[in-house]
Phi, psi and omega in degrees: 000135179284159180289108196260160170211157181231118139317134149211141171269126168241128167274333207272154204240004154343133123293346147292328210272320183312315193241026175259293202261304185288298211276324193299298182276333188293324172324304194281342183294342205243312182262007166248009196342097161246027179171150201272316168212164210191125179230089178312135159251140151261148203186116174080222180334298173316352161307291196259033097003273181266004160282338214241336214256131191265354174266329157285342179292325211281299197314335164284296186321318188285353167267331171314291179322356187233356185120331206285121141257156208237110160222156197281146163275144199262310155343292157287353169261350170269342190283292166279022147081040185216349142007280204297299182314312168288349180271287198302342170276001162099022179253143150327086160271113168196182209271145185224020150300306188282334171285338172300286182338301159293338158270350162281264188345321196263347194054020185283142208296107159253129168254108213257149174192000000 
């Protein structure tokens, strides 16, 4: 398989949407490869989602642990005061306006929900 890699920004801050929808496909995406890598954007609400919700936190670390990487927008994650917490989870915080913007330009496979 050529390398495929998938984004998906997730905004919506649900916790069904999280783990019925996010966590459900970037996991089988990775452990049925049906992508090579899957890269979670965490972005608005959802920051502090997964630093504060102690049941989407486990459910992430255990998507780590299976491959899914998670990284944050830093903007929103210093706004809602939860940066350290998430870096301590061992997630990617950074500014991602210009790699989204590029990844729109490029069409490259995103999955926004």
């Amino acid at each position: 398989m050529e390398d495929k890699h998938l984004h998906i920004l997730w905004t919506n801050a649900d916790p069904t949407v999280f783990e019925k929808m996010i966590l459900m496909y970037a996991v089988n995406s990775l452990l049925r490869d049906w992508w090579e890598k899957v890269t979670v954007i965490i972005w608005g609400a959802t920051a502090a989602l997964a630093a504060n919700n102690p049941v989407v936190n486990e459910q992430i670390r255990m998507a780590m642990d299976r491959g899914v990487h998670f990284s944050v927008c830093v903007t929103c994650a210093r706004e809602l005061g939860v940066e350290d917490q998430l870096r301590d989870m061992g997630m990617e915080v950074i500014s991602w306006g210009p790699p989204l913007t590029r990844l729109l330009q490029e069409k490259a496979p995103l999955l926004t929900i």
